[in-house]
C-alpha positions as CSV (number, residue, x, y, z in Angstrom):
1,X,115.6,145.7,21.9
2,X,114.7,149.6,23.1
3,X,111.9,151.6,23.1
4,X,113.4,155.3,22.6
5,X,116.3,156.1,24.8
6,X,115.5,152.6,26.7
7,X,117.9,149.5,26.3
8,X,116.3,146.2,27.3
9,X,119.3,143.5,26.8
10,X,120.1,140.1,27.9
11,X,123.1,138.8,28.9
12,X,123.9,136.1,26.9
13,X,126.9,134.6,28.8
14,X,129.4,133.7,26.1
15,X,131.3,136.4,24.4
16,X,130.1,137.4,20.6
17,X,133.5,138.2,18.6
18,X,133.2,142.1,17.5
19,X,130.0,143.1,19.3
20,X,131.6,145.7,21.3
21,X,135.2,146.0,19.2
22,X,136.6,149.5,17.7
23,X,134.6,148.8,14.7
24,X,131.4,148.6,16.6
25,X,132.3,151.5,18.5
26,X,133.4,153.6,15.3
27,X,129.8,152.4,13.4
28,X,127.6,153.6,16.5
29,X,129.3,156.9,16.6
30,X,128.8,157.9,13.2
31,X,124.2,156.9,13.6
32,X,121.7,158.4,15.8
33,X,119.8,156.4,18.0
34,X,117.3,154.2,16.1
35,X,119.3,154.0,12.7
36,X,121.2,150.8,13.3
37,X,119.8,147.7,15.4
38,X,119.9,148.1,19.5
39,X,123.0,148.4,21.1
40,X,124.4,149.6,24.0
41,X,126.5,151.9,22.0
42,X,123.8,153.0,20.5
43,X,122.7,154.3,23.7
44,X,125.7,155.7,25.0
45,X,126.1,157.5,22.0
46,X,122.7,159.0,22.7
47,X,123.8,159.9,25.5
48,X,127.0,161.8,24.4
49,X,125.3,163.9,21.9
50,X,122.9,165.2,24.5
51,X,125.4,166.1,26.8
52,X,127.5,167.7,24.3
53,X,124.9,169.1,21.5
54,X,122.3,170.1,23.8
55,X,123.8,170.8,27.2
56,X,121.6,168.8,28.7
57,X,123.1,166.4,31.9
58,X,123.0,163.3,31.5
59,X,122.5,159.9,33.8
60,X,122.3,156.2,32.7
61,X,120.7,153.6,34.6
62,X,121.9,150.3,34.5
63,X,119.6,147.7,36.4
64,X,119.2,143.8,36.6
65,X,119.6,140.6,38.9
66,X,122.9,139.6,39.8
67,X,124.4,138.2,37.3
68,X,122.6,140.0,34.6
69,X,125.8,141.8,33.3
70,X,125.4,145.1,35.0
71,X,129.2,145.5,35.8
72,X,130.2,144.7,32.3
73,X,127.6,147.2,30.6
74,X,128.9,149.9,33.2
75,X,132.5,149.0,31.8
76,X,130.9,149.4,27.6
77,X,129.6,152.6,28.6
78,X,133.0,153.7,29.4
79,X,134.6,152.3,26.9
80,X,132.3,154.1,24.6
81,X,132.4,157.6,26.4
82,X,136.0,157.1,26.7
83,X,136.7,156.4,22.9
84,X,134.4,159.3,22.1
85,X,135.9,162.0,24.3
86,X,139.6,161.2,22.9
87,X,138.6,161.1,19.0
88,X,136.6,164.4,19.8
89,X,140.1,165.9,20.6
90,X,141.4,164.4,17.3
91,X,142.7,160.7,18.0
92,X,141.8,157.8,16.1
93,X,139.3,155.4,17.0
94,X,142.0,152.5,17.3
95,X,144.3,154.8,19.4
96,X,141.9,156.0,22.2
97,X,142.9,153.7,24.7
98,X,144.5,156.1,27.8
99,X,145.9,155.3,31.1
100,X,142.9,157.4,32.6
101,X,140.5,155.0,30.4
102,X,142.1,151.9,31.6
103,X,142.2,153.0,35.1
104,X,138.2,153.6,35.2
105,X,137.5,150.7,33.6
106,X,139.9,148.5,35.6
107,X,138.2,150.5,38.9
């Protein structure tokens, strides 16, 4: 769920086919925060549009127990960013992958 800009989530440890795919990635990109159901693209996207729309800096906290999935949403986030900074110069949404992408998210 979120409340505004804030994503509560749970981990639910067993992966959900297409949750965080190209597809998902492509749908959150295209809706403001609020206008599809909580995700954590939903919230980067947020995040992208400020930065870029607004000028305003941006900073994401991620927090939970261990275990809790904080590495893996770090990596979504990313991915996200990643994906939106490459079709922003013109690239598809199924061709963003980049060696710089891969090496951050493999770091």
């Amino acid at each position: 769920t979120n409340i505004g800009s804030i994503l509560a989530s749970v981990n639910p440890y067993k992966p959900i086919p297409g949750l965080y795919s190209v597809d998902a990635i492509d749908l959150y990109r295209q809706h403001r925060l609020g206008e599809l159901p909580p995700h954590i693209f939903a919230t980067a996207n947020e995040c992208y549009c400020c930065l870029w729309k607004r000028h305003d800096s941006q900073c994401v906290l991620i927090s939970g127990e261990s275990g809790a999935g904080k590495t893996e949403s770090t990596k979504l986030l990313l991915k996200f960013l990643s994906a939106m900074s490459q079709t922003s110069l013109g690239a598809p949404v199924s061709e963003t992958s980049t060696h710089v992408e891969e090496a951050i998210l493999e770091s």
